[in-house]
C-alpha positions in Angstrom: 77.9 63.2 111.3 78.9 64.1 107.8 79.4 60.8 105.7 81.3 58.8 108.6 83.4 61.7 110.2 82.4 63.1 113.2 81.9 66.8 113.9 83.4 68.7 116.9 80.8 70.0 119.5 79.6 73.5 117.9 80.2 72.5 114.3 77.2 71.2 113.0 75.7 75.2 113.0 78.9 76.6 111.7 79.5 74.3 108.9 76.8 75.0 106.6 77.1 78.7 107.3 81.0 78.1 106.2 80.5 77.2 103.1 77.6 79.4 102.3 80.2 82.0 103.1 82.8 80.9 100.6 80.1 79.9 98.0 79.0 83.9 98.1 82.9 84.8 98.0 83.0 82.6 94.8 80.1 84.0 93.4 81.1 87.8 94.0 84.5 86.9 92.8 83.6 85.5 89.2 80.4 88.1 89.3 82.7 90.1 86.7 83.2 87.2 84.0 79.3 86.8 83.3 79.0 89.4 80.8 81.5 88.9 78.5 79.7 89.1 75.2 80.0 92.9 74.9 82.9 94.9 75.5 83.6 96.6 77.6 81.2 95.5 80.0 82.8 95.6 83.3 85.0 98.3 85.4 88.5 98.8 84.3 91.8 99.0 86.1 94.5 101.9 84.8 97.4 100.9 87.3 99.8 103.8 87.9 103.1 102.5 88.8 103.9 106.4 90.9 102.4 107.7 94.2 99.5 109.8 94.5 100.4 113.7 93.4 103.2 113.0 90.8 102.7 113.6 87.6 101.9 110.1 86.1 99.1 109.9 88.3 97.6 113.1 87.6 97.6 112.4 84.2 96.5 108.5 84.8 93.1 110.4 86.6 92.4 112.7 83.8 92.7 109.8 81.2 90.7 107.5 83.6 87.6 109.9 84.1 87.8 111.0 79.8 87.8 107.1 79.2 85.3 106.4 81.8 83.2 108.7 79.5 84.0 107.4 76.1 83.5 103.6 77.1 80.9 103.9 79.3 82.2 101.5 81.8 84.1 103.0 85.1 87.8 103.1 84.9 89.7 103.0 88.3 92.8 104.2 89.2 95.0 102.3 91.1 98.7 103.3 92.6 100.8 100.2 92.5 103.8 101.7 93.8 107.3 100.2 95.2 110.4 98.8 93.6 111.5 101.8 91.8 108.6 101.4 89.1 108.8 97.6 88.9 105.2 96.9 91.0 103.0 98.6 88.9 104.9 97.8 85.4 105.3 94.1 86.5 101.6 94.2 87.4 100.2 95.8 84.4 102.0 93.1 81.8 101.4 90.4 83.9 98.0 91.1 84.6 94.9 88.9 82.6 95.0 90.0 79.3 91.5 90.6 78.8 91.6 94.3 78.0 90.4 95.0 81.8 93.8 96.2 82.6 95.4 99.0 81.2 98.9 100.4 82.3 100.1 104.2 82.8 103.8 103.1 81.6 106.8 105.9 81.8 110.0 105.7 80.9 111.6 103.6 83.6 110.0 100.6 82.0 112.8 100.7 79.2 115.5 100.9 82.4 114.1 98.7 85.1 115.3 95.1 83.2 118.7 96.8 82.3 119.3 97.5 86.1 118.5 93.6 87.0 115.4 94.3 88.9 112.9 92.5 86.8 112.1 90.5 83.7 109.5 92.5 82.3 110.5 94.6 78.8 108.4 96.8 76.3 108.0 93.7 74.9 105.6 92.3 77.5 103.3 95.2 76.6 100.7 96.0 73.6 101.4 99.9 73.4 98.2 101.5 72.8 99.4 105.9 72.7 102.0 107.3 73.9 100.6 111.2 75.5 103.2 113.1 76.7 106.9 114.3 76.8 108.4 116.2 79.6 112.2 117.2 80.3 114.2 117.0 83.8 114.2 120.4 85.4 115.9 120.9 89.0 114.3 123.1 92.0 115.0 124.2 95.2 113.2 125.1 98.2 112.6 129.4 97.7 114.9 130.0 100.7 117.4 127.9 99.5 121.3 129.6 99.4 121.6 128.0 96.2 120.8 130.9 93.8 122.0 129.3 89.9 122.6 126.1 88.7 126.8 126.8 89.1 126.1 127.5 93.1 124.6 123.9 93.1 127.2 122.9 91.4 129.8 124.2 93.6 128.4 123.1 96.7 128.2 119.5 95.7 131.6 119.7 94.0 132.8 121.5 97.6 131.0 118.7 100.0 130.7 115.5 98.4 128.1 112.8 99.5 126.5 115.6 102.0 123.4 116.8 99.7 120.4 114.8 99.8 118.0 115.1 96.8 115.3 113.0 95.1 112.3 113.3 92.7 111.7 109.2 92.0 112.9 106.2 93.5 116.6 104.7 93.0 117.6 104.6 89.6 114.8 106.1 88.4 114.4 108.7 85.5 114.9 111.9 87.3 117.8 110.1 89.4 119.6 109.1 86.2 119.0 112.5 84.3 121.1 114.1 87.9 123.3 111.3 87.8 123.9 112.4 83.7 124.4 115.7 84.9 126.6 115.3 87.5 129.2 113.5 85.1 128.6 115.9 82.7 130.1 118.2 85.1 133.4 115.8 85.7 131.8 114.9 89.5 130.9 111.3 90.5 127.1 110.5 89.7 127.2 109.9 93.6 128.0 113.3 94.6 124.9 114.2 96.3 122.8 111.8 98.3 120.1 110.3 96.4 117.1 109.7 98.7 114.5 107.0 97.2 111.3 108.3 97.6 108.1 107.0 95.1 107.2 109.9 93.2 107.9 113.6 92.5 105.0 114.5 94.9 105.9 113.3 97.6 109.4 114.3 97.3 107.9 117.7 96.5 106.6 117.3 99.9 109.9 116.3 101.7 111.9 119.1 99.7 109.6 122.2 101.2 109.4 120.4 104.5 113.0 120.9 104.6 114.0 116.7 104.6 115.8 117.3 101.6 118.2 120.2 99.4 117.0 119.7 96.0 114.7 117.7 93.8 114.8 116.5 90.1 111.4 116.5 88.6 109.5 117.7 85.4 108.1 121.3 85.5 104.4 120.2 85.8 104.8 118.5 88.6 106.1 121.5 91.0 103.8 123.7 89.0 101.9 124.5 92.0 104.7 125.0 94.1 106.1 127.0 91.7 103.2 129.8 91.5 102.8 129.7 95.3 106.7 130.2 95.4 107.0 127.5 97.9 110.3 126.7 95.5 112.3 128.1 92.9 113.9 126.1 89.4 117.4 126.4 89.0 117.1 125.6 85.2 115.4 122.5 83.0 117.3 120.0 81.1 115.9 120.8 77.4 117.4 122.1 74.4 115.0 125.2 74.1 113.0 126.9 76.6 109.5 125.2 78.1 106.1 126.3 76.7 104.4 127.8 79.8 107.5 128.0 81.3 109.4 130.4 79.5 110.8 132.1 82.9 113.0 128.9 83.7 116.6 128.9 81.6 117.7 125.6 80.1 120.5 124.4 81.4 122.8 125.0 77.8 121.8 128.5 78.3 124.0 128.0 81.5 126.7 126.4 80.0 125.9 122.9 81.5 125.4 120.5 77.9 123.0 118.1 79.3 119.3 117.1 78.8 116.8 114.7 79.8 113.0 113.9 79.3 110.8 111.5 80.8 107.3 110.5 79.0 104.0 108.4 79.9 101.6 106.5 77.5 98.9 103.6 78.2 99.6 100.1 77.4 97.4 96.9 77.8 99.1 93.0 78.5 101.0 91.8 75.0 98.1 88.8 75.0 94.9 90.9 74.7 93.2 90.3 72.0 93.2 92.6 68.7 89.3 93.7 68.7 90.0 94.9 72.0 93.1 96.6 71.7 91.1 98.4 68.5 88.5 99.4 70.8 90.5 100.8 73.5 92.9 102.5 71.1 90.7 104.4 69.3 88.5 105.2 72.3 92.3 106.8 73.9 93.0 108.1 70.5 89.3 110.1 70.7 90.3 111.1 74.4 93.2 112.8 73.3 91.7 115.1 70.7 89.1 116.8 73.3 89.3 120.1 74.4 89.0 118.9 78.2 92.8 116.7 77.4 94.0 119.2 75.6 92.7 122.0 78.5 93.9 119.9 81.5 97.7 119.0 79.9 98.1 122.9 79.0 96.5 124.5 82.0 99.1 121.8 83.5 102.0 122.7 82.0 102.7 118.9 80.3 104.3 118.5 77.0 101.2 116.8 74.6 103.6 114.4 72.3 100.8 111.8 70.9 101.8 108.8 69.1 99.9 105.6 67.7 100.3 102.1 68.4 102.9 102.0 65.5 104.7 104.9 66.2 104.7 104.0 69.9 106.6 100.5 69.8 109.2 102.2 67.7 109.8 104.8 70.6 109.9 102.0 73.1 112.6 100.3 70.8 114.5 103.4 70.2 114.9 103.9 74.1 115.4 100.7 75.2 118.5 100.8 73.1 119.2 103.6 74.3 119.0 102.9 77.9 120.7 99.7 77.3 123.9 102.2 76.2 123.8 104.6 79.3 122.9 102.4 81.7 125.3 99.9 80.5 128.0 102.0 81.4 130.7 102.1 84.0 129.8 105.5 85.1 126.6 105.0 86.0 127.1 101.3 87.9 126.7 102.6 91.2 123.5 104.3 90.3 120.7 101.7 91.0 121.9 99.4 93.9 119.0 98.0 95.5 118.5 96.2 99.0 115.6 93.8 98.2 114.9 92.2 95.0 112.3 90.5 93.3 113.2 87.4 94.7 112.2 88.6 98.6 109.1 87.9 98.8 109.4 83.7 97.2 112.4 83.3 99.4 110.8 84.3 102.6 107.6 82.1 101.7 110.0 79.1 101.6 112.1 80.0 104.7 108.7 79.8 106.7 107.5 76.3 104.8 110.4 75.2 105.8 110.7 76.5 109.6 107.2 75.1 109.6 107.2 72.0 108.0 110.8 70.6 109.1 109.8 70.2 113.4 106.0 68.8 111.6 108.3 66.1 109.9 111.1 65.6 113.1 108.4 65.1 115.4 105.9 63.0 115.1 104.2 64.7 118.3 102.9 67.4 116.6 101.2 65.7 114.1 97.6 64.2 113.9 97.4 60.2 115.0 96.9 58.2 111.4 93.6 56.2 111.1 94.3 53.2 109.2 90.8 52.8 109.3 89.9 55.8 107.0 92.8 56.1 104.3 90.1 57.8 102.3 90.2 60.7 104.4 93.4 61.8 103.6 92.6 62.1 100.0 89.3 63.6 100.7 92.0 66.1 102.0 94.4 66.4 99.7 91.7 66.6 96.9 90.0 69.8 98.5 93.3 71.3 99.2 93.8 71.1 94.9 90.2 72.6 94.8 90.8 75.2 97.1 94.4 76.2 95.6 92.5 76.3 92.1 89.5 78.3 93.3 92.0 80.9 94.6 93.9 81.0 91.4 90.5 81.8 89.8 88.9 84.3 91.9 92.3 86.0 93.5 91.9 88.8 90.4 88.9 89.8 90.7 88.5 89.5 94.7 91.8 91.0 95.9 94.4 89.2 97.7 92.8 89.5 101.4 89.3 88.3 100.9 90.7 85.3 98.8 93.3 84.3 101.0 90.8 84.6 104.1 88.5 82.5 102.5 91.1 79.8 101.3 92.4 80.0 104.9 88.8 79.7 106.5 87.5 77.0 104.1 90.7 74.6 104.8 90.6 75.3 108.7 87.2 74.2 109.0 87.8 71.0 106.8 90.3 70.1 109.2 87.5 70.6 112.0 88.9 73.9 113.3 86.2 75.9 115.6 84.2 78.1 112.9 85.3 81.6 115.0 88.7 80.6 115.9 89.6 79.7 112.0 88.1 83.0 110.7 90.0 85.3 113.3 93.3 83.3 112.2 92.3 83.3 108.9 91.6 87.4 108.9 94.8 87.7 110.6 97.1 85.8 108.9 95.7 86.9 105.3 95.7 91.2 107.0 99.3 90.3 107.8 100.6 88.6 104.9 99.4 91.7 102.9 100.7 94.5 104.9 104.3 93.3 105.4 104.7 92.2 101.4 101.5 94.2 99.6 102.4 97.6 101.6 106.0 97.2 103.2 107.9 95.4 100.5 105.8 96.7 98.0 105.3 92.8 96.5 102.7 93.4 93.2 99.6 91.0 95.3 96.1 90.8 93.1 93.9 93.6 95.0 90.5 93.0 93.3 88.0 95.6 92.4 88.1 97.0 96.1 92.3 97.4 96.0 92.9 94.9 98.1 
């Protein structure tokens, strides 16, 4: 007996060793918040919003080990990926603004809320440097028939819709510097087949395996392809010729008058506070003055173009505007349809409450007997749901969505007298499955904790 409700057989061992459980998931959760005098005192999160590969996260690792080194705390990389760019931007400005999350934003954070896929601006964002610049440059595979930028040209022109090509995800920047390109050229920005893929590495990838004819990407990105002559540029989009790259043409030099960059900086939540922003500033700032940067973006082939916290918010305003113009446009509407949208993952939660709790309601079968006898029971209830909802809110960041959503699972199955091993396989299953289909498949931005995930 606990108070005046009787336990199941085989619950009076498991109980204790229940909550014990979610008493140590508590404690491991809030671990992080106990030493918050200094800062920083705890490991950092640098979300990059690109695949593994790509430029933005090779860059997002070099900054991450430099920093890790100049703050003394460790600085972990994680690749929130999905919705053309909107997962890891939405992530990063949402995220607690304690100066424990940093973001490695690109450009497609002044076009994703132009295109309708999400709320978040440069605006949500406390800009802390911006580090590089790099221009839109198209390659083939090296036994590709297409031997100049006009014989590109003329195949699209010659078989509309049947070319398939990527670099980023739909309506991304490399998408909308072809898309420029293509109109530039009097063709339909639809003209080839854009094929969403996350990142230029992995569309790299598809490109020499054959799955695709061309890719848009920056220079440094293909470098390695391009030394092992695994594929061949056709020209960049710049008005002069690349440092490092002086071999490649530009595509004026070709008679084609169109150019496009992209560029990456690091940028905390608007909300954290100013001591911190100084601090991590200046420790970037430092960063970005070493020779091992400097080596690794030149060895690299990436554009250094360094600006402060000042200078920074102006560039974000300047191509926001920008964006606003060109994407804005009638010519590039068709650009960046997209099948599921950021309301997906709310709507389907509320199709299953309801699929669930509509027969609960019809039939009075399936649900428990009343005790008239005990109304205080089903406030005992209700008040440990609140709890539970609350603790999750509070320990979600710092745990990762699957080890607080098995332990809110757990914890409410055994209050409602569920068998201790049949509640933590459900709850391990349903909290596994929940994550795959909307953390992995649909990409949905869910906390992942120190351990990502």
């Amino acid at each position: 007996m606990i108070g005046n409700c009787p336990l199941r057989r085989g619950q009076s061992r498991q109980g204790p060793g229940v909550l014990a459980g979610l008493l140590l998931l508590g404690l491991c959760g809030l671990a992080g918040c106990a030493r918050q005098g200094e800062y920083p005192s705890q490991p950092i999160t640098l979300l990059c919003p690109w695949s593994a590969g790509g430029g933005t996260d090779r860059v997002s690792r070099q900054m991450a080990a430099l920093l890790e080194t100049e703050l003394g705390v460790p600085v972990n990389v994680i690749n929130a990926t999905g919705g053309s760019g909107v997962t890891g931007h939405a992530r990063g400005a949402l995220a607690r603004p304690d100066g424990y999350t940093l973001t490695m934003i690109t450009v497609e954070l002044n076009m994703l809320h132009w295109r309708g896929l999400t709320n978040i601006t440069p605006d949500d964002f406390a800009p802390l440097m911006l580090l590089n610049r790099d221009s839109a440059a198209v390659l083939v595979r090296h036994d590709s028939p297409f031997a100049t930028l006009d014989a590109l040209e003329a195949a699209i022109r010659s078989q509309p819709g049947k070319l398939k090509m990527s670099g980023t995800a739909q309506g991304g920047i490399w998408h909308v510097a072809v898309a420029g390109w293509l109109l530039e050229r009097g063709l339909s920005a639809t003209s080839a087949n854009w094929i969403s893929i996350n990142g230029a590495g992995p569309s790299l990838q598809e490109l020499t395996a054959g799955g695709i004819d061309f890719v848009c990407c920056s220079l440094p990105e293909a470098d390695a392809l391009l030394a092992g002559g695994q594929v061949r540029c056709l020209g960049v989009m710049a008005d002069a010729r690349v440092p490092g790259y002086e071999q490649i043409p530009t595509f004026r030099e070709q008679g084609h008058s169109w150019a496009m960059a992209g560029w990456r900086g690091l940028a905390a939540p608007r909300e954290t506070p100013p001591d911190h922003l100084r601090i991590l500033a200046g420790a970037v700032g430092r960063v970005t003055e070493t020779a091992a940067f400097r080596d690794f973006m030149r060895q690299s082939g990436f554009t250094v173009a360094l600006e402060n916290p000042e200078a920074f918010r102006e560039t974000l305003r300047q191509q926001d505007a920008l964006f606003e113009e060109i994407l804005g446009s009638e010519a590039f509407a068709g650009v960046s349809d997209e099948r599921v949208g950021p309301m997906m993952f709310p709507a389907v939660i509320a199709c299953l409450l309801l699929l669930v709790g509509i027969p609960v309601w019809w039939h009075p079968t399936l649900r428990e007997p009343s005790d008239a006898a005990m109304p205080w029971k089903a406030w005992g209830n209700a008040l440990v749901a609140m709890l539970a909802i609350l603790w999750f809110l509070l320990v979600v960041e710092h745990l990762g969505f699957v080890l607080t959503a098995f332990g809110l699972l757990w914890g409410l199955m055994w209050r409602l007298r569920v068998r201790g091993l049949l509640a933590g396989g459900v709850s391990l299953l349903v909290s596994v499955l929940v994550f795959q289909v909307f953390g992995v498949l649909l990409r949905v931005p869910l906390p992942r904790g120190f351990w990502g995930w």
